[in-house]
Backbone as numpy.savetxt, mean C-alpha at the origin, in Angstrom:
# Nx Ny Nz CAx CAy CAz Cx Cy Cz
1.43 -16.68 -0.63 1.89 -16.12 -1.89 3.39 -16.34 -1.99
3.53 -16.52 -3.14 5.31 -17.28 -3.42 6.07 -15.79 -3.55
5.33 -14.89 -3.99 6.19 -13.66 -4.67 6.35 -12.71 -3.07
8.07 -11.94 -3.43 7.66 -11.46 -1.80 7.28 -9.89 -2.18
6.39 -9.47 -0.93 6.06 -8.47 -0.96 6.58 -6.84 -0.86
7.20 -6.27 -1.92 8.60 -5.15 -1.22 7.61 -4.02 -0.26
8.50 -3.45 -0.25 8.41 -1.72 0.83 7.24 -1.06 -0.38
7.71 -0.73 -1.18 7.31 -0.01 -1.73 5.95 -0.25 -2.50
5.67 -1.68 -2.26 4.45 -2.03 -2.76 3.26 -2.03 -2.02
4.01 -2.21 -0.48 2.91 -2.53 0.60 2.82 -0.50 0.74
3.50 0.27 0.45 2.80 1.46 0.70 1.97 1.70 -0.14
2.04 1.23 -1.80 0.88 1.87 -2.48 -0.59 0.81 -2.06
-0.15 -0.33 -1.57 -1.40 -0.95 -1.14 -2.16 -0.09 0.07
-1.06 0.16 0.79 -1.69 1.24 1.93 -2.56 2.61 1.70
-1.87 3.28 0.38 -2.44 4.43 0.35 -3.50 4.41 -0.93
-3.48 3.47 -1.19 -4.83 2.94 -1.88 -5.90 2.42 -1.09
-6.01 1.39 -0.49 -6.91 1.48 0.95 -7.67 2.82 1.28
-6.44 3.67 1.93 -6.78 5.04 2.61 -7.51 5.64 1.60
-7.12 5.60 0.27 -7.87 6.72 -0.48 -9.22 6.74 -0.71
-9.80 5.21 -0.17 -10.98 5.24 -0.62 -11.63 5.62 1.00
-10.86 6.34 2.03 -11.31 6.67 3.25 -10.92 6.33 4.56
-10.72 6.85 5.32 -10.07 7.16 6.71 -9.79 5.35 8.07
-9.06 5.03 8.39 -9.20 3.66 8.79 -8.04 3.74 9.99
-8.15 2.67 10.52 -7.44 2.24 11.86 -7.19 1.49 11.87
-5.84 1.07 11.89 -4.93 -0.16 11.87 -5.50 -1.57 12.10
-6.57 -1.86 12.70 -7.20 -2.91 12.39 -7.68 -3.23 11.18
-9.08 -1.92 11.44 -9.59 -2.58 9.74 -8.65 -2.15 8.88
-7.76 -1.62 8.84 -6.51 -1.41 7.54 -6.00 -2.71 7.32
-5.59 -3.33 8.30 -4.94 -4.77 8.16 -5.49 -6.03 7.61
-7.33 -5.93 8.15 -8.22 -6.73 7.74 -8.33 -6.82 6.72
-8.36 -5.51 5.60 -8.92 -4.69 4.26 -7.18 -5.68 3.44
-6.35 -5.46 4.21 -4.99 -5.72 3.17 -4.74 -7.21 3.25
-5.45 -7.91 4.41 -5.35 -9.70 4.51 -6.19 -10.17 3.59
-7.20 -9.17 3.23 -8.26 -10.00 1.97 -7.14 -10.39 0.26
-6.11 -9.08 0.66 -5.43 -9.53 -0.72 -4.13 -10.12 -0.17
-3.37 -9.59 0.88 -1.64 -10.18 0.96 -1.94 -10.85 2.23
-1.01 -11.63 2.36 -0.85 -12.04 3.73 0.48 -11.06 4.11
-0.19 -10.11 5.10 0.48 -9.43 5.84 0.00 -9.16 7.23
0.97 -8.63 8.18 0.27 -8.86 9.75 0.67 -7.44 10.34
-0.63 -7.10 11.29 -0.31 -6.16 11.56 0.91 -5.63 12.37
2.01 -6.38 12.81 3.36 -5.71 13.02 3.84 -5.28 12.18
4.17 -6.24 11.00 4.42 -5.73 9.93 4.02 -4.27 8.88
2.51 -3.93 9.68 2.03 -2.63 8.98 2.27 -1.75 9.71
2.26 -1.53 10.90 2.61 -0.29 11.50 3.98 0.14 11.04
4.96 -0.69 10.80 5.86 0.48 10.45 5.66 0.81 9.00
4.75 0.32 8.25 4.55 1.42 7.08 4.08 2.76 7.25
2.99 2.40 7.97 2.37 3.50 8.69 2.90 4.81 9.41
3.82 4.43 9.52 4.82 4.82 10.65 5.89 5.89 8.96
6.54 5.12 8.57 7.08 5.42 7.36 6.58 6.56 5.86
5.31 6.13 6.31 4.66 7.10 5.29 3.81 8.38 5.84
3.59 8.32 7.56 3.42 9.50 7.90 4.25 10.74 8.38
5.64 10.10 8.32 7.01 10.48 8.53 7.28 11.18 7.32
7.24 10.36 6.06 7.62 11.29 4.95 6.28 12.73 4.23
5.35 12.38 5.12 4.27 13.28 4.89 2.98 12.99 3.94
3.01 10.96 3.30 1.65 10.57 2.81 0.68 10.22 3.74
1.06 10.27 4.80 -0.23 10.19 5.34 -0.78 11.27 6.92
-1.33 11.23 7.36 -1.66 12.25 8.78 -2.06 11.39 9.96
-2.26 11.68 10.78 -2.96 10.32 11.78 -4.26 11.25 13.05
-4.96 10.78 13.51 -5.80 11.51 14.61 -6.37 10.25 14.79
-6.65 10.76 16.41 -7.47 9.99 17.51 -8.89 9.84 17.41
-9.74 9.25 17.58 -11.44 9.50 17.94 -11.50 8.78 19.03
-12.41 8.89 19.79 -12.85 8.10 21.08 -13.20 6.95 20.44
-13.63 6.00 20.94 -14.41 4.93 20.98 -14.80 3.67 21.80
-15.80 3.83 22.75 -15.86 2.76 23.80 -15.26 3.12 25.18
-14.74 4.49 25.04 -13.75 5.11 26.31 -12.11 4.73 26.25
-12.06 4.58 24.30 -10.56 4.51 24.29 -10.51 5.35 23.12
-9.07 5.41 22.80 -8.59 6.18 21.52 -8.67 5.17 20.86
-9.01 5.66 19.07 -8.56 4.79 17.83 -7.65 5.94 17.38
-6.55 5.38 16.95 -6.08 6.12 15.92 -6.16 5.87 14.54
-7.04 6.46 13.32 -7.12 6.45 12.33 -6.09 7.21 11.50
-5.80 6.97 9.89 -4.97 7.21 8.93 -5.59 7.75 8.31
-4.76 8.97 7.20 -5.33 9.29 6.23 -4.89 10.09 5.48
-4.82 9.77 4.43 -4.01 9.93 3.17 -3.67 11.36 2.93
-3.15 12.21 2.35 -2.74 13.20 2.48 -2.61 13.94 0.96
-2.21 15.25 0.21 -2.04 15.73 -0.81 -0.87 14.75 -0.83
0.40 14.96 -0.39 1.79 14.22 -1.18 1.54 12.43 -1.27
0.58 12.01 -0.15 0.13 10.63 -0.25 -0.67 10.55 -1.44
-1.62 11.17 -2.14 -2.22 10.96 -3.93 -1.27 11.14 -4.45
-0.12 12.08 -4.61 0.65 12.40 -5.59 1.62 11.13 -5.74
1.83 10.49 -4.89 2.92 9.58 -4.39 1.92 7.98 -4.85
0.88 8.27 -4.39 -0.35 7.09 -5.10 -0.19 6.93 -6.60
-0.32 7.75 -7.09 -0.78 8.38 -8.52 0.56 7.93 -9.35
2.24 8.14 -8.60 3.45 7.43 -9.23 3.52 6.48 -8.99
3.30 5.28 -7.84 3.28 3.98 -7.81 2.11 3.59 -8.97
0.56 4.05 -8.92 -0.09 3.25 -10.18 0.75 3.26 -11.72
1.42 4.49 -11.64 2.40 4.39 -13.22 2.92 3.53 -13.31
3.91 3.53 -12.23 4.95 2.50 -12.42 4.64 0.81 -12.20
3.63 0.95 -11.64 2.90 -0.68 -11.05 2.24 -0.90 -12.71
1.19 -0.01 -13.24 0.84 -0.53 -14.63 2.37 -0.91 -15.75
2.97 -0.15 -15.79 4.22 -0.44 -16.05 4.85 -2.11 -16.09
4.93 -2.15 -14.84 6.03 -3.07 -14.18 5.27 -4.56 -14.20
3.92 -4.05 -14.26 2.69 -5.01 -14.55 2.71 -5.79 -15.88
2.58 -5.15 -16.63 2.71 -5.18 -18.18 3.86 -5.94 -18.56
5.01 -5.30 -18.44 6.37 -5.89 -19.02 6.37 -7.36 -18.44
5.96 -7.98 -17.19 6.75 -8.55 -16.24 5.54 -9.63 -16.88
4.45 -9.07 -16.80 3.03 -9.99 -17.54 3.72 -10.92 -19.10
4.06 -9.45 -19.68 4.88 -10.14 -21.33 5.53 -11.33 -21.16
6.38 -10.99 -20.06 7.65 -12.20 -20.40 6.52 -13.70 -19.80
6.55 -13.37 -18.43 5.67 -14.99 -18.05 4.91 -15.27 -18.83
3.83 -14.47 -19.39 2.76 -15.29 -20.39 3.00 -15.22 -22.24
4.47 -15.27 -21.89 5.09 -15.69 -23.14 5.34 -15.29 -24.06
4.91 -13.77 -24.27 4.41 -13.07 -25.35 5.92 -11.87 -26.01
7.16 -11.78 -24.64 8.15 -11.34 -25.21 9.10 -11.90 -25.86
9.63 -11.49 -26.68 10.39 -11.96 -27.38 11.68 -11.94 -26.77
13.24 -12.67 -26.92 14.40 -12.19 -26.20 15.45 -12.18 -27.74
16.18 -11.38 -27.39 16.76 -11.29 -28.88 18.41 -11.52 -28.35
18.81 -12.72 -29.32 20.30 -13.34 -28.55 21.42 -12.56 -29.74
21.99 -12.23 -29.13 23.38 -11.46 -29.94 24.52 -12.53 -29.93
């Protein structure tokens, strides 16, 4: 992908993921390579970032005789979801206008 990917986009990709249910940095990474090319070094410190500011929570389960640690989205992580979709339909729209030609620019 030519366009780069900011901070703030790869969290609402993150807590969109999560919202549709609980995951572990693998399949989180797997789930987000179907749309960005991103790697999982690169995701843990989102992860890391958004359970710090309080969108997300984290816990262990066994599995196989190891820990997974799974994610999961939190009350301030929807609320925080819920302002990135504003501003993404937003930012979507305008940014859509101009490339597919449809804004106008008005020269003074």
């Amino acid at each position: 992908m030519i366009f780069p990917i900011s901070a703030a986009l790869l969290d609402a990709c993150v807590l969109s993921v999560l919202e549709k249910g609980d995951a572990y940095g693998y399949i989180l990474t797997q789930t987000m390579r179907e749309v960005l090319d991103v790697s999982e070094s690169s995701l843990y410190p989102v992860l890391r970032r958004l359970q710090k500011d309080g969108s997300l929570s984290a816990y262990d389960s066994p599995w196989q005789g190891r820990n997974r640690r799974y994610y999961k989205i939190t009350g301030e992580g929807r609320e925080k979801l819920a302002g990135f979709r504003t501003e993404w339909a937003d930012y979507r729209d305008r940014v859509g206008r101009l490339i597919e030609g449809g804004e106008t620019i008005a020269y003074v």
